[in-house]
C-alpha positions in Angstrom: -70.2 -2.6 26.0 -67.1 -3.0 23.3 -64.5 -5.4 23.6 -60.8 -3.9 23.7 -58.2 -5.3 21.9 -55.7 -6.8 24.2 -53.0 -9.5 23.6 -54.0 -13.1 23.9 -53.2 -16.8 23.1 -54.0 -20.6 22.5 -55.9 -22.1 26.0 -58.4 -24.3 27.0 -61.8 -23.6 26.5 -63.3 -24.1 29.6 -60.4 -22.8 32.4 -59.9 -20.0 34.2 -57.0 -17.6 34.3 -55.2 -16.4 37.1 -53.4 -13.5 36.2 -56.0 -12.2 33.7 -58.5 -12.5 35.9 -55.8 -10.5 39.0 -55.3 -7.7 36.4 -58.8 -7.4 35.2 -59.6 -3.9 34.3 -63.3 -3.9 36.3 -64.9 -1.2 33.6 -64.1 -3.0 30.3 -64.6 -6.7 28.7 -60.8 -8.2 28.2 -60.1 -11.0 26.3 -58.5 -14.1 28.6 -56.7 -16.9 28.3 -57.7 -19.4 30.7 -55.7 -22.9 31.5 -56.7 -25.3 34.1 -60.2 -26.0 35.9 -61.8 -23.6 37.7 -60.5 -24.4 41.2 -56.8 -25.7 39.9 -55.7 -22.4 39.9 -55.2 -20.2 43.2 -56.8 -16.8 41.7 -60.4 -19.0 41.5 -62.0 -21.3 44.1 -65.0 -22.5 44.7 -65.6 -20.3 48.2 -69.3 -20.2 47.2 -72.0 -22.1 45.4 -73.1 -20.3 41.7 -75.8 -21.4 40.1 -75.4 -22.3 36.3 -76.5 -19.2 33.6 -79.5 -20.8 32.4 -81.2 -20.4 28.9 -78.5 -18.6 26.8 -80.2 -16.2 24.5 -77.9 -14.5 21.3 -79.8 -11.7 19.7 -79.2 -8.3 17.5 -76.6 -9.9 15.1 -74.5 -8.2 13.0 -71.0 -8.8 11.5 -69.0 -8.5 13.9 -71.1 -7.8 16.7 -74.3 -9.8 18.9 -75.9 -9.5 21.9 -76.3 -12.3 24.6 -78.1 -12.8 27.6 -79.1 -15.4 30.6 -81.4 -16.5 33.5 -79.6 -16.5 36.8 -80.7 -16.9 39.9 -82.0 -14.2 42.2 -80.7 -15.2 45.4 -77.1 -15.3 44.0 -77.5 -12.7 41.6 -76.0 -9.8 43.7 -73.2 -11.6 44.4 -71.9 -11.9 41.1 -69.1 -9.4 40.0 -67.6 -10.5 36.6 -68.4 -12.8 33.5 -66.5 -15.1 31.4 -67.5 -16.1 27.8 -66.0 -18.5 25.8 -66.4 -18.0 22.6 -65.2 -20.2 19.1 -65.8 -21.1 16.0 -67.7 -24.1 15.5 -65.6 -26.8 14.6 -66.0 -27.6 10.5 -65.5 -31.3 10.2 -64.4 -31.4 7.1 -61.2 -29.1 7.6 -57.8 -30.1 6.5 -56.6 -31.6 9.7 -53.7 -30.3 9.4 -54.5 -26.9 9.6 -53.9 -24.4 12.3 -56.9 -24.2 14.6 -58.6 -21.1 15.2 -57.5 -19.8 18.6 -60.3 -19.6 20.5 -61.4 -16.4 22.3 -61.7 -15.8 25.7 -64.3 -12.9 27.3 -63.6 -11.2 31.0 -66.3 -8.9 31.4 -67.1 -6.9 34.7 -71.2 -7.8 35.6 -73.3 -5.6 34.0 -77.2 -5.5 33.3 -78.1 -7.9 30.6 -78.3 -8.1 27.7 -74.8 -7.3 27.4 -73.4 -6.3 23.6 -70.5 -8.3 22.5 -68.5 -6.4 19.0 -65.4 -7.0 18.0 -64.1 -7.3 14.4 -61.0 -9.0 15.2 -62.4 -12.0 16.8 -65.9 -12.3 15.0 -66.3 -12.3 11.3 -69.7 -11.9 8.8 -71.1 -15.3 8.0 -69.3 -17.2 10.3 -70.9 -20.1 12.4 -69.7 -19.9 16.4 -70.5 -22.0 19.8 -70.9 -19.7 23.2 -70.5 -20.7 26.6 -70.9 -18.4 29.9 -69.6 -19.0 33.5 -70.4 -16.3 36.4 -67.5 -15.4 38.8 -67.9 -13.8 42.3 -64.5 -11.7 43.4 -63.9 -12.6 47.3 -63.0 -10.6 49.9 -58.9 -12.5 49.6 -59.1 -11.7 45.8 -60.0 -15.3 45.0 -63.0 -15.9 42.5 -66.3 -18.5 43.2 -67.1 -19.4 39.7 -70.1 -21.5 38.9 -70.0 -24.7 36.3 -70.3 -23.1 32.2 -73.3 -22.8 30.8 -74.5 -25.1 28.4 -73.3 -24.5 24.4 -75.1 -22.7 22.1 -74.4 -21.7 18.6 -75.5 -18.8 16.1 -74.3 -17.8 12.9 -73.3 -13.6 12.7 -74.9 -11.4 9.3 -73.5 -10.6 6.4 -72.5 -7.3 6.0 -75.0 -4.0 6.2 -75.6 -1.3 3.7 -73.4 0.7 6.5 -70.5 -1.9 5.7 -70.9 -1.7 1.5 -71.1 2.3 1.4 -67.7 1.8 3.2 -66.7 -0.4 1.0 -68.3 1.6 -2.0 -66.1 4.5 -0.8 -62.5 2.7 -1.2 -63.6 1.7 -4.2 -64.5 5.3 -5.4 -60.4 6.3 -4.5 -59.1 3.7 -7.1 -61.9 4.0 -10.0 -59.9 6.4 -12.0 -61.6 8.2 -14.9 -64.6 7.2 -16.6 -64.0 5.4 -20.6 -66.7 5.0 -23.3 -68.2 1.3 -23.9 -71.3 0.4 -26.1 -71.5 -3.2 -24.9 -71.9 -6.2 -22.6 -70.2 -9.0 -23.1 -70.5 -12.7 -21.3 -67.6 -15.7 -22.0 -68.4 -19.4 -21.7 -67.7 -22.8 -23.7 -70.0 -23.2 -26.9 -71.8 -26.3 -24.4 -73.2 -23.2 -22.5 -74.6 -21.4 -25.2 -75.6 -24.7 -27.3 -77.7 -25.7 -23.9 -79.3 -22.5 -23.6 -81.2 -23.1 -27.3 -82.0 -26.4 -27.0 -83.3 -26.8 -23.4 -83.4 -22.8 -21.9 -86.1 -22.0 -25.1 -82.9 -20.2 -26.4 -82.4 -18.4 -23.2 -79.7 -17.8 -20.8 -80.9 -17.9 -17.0 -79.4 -16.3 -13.7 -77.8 -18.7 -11.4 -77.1 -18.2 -7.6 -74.1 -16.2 -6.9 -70.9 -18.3 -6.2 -69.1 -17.3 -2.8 -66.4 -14.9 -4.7 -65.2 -11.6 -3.3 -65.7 -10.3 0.7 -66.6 -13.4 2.8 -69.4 -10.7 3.9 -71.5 -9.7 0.9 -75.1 -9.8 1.4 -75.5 -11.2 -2.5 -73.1 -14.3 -2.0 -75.3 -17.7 -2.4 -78.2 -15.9 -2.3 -79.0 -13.3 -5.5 -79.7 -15.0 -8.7 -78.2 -13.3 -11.7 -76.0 -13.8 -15.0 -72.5 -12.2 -15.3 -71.4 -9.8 -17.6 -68.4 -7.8 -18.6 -68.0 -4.2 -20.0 -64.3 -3.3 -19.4 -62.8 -2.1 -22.7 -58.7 -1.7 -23.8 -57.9 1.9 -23.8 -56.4 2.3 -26.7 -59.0 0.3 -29.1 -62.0 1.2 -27.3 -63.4 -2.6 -28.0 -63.4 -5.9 -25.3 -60.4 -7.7 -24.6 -59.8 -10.6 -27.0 -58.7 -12.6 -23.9 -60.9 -14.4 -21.4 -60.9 -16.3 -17.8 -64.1 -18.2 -18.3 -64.4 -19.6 -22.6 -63.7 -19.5 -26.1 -66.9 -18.1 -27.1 -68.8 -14.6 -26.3 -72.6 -13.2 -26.6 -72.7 -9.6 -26.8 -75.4 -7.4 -26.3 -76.1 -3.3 -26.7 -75.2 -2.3 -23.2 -79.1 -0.2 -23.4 -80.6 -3.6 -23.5 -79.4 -4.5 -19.8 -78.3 -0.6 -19.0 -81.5 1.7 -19.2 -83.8 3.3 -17.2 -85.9 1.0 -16.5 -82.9 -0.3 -14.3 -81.7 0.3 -11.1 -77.9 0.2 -10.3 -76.7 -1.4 -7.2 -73.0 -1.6 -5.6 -72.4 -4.6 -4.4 -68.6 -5.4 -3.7 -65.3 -4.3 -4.2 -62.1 -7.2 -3.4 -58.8 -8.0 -4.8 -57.5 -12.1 -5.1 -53.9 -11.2 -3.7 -53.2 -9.8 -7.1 -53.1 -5.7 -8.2 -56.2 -6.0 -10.0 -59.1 -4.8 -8.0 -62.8 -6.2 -8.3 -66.2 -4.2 -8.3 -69.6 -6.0 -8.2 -72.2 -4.0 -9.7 -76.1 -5.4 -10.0 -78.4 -4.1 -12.7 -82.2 -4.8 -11.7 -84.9 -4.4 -14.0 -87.7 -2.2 -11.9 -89.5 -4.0 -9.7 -88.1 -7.1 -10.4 -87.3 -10.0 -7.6 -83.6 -9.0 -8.1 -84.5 -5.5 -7.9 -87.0 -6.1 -4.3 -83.7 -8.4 -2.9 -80.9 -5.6 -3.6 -82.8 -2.7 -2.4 -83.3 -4.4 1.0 -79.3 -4.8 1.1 -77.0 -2.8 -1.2 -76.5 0.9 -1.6 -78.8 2.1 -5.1 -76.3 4.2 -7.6 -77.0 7.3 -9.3 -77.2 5.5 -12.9 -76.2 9.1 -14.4 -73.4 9.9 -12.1 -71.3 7.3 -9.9 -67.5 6.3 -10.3 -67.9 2.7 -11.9 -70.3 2.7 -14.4 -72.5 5.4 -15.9 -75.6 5.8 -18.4 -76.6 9.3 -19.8 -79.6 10.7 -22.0 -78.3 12.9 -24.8 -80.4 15.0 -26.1 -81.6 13.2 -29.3 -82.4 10.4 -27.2 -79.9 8.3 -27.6 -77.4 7.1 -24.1 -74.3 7.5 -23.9 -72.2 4.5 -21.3 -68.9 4.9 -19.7 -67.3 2.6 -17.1 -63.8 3.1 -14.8 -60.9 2.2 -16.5 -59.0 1.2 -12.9 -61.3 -1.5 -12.1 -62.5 -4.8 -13.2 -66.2 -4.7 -13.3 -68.3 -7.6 -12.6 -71.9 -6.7 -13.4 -74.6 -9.1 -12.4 -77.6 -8.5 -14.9 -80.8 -10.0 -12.4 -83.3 -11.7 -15.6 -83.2 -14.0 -18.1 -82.0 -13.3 -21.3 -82.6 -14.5 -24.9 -79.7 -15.1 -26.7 -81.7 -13.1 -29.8 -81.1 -9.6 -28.2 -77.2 -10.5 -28.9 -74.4 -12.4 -30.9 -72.3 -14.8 -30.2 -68.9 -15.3 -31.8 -65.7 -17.3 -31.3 -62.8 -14.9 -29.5 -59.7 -15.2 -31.5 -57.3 -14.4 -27.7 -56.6 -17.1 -25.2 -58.7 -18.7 -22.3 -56.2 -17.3 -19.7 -57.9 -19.5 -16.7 -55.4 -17.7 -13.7 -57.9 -14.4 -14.2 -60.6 -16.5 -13.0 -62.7 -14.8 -10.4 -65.0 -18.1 -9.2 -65.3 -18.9 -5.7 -62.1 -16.3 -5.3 -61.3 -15.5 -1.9 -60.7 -11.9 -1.0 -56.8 -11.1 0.1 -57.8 -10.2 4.2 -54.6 -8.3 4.4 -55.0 -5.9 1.6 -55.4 -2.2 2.8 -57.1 -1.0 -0.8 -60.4 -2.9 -0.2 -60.6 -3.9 3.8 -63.0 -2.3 6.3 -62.5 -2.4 9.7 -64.8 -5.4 10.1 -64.6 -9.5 9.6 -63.4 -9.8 6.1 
């Protein structure tokens, strides 16, 4: 059973409420805004004894849906007519106190055979840590309500988002890609300390690092693949890497058939914005059969290496490949191995360390239409 969307506000998160409850569409879940206790107000009394919903179970996550269930007791079971949920996100402790709270949501739902499915994207988001609570309401003959005492609290954490999610995702992006350019190389920017500690201590190799929490506050890759960053975005009109970069002074490039082969699979793993015009895509490159490879094609959608809208490597006939990436996005490609700093060359960069362009730990702009789906952000 889907939730509606219906208007709501800040309440208390353990009262009932009268009017809400008076209205209460009987063949839908509402949200509610409850105030008081649950005799205090003259639409619920305690006419009859209910029995506490015993041993909350949460199962069938997604992002922005779950489904819940309870023991109740048989003798009183026929008698009940409605439920009410209370559900919030758990409290983070270390949150600016200053900060709006999160209004809480409030669940009306007729009584229907459990499990019942909870799904909303308006109230639940991907990734998101939440407390549930459940009361059980019989409707009088008078119209009042016997409610029983809430349930005890239990928490659960919703998914990240499915390959369903990122082929939507994948699918805005493909509207904005524009057309394809030629490139012949990936590039990576860091301070020389990076590169200097890679020779000396990395047996002159650079090694993937967990995934910061950049882009959609849903993506399945976000602390959890391991990988090293590259660039392949060319200027236009030179054909060559921008001179300028967000993240150091000094650059290691390397034959884009080195990373970009096909012994590689291509995975789509993103696409955000930072409240900017400049739109994001996250692309993975995963040697075959790799441990990057096994962990993206249990999540992300796999790319046609030799025809997609972001980034593209072609056989010619003498052998040689032929690479071309969208000139309307910024591509982030995540390359899954290590990589020895011999297969490339690093040089100074003669532009500027323009730091605003950072994308690390950037949070995606919720209220963007471009790069949104219709679920938690």
């Amino acid at each position: 059973m889907e939730v509606p969307r219906v208007g709501h506000s800040i309440s208390s998160p353990t009262s009932p409420c009268e009017d809400m409850i008076k209205n209460l569409s009987l063949d839908a879940i509402q949200l509610c805004d409850r105030e008081g206790n649950k005799s205090q107000d003259s639409g619920i009394a305690e006419m009859e004894e209910l029995t506490v919903p015993q041993h909350i179970n949460i199962s069938n996550i997604t992002c922005d849906s779950f489904k819940i269930c309870w023991d109740m007791d048989p003798r009183v079971k026929e008698r009940i007519t409605h439920y009410f949920i209370d559900l919030n996100k758990k409290e983070n402790k270390n949150a600016n106190k200053f900060k709006h709270r999160d209004v809480p949501t409030k669940l009306v739902a007729k009584a229907v055979p459990l499990p019942m499915t909870v799904r909303g994207h308006w109230f639940l988001s991907p990734r998101t840590e939440y407390t549930v609570a459940v009361q059980t309401a019989s409707k009088q003959s008078d119209g009042d309500y016997a409610v029983s005492e809430w349930s005890e609290v239990v928490e659960f954490c919703t998914a990240d988002y499915s390959t369903v999610h990122l082929t939507q995702l994948l699918e805005k992006a493909e509207v904005i890609a524009g057309r394809m350019l030629p490139f012949s190389l990936f590039y990576r920017n860091q301070h020389k300390e990076y590169f200097d500690h890679a020779r000396d201590n990395q047996d002159n190799k650079m090694l993937p690092s967990v995934k910061d929490n950049s882009g959609s506050h849903g993506s399945p890759i976000s602390g959890k693949l391991e990988g090293i960053f590259f660039s392949c975005n060319t200027e236009f009109n030179t054909g060559e890497p921008p001179q300028d970069s967000p993240y150091g002074r000094y650059r290691f490039r390397v034959p884009a058939e080195t990373l970009f082969n096909g012994d590689t699979n291509l995975y789509f793993a993103d696409f955000y914005c930072m409240y900017t015009a400049y739109h994001y895509v996250i692309l993975v490159l995963a040697p075959r059969g790799s441990p990057g490879d096994e962990f993206c094609s249990q999540r992300l959608p796999l790319l046609d290496a030799t025809n997609n809208r972001f980034l593209t490597c072609v056989a010619n006939e003498d052998g040689s490949l032929t690479f071309r990436h969208a000139q309307d996005l910024i591509l982030e490609v995540i390359y899954t191995d290590p990589l020895d700093l011999s297969l490339g060359t690093v040089a100074e960069i003669s532009g500027h360390q323009l730091m605003s362009l950072s994308t690390v730990n950037a949070k995606k702009d919720p209220s963007c239409k471009t790069c949104n789906i219709s679920v938690g952000r």
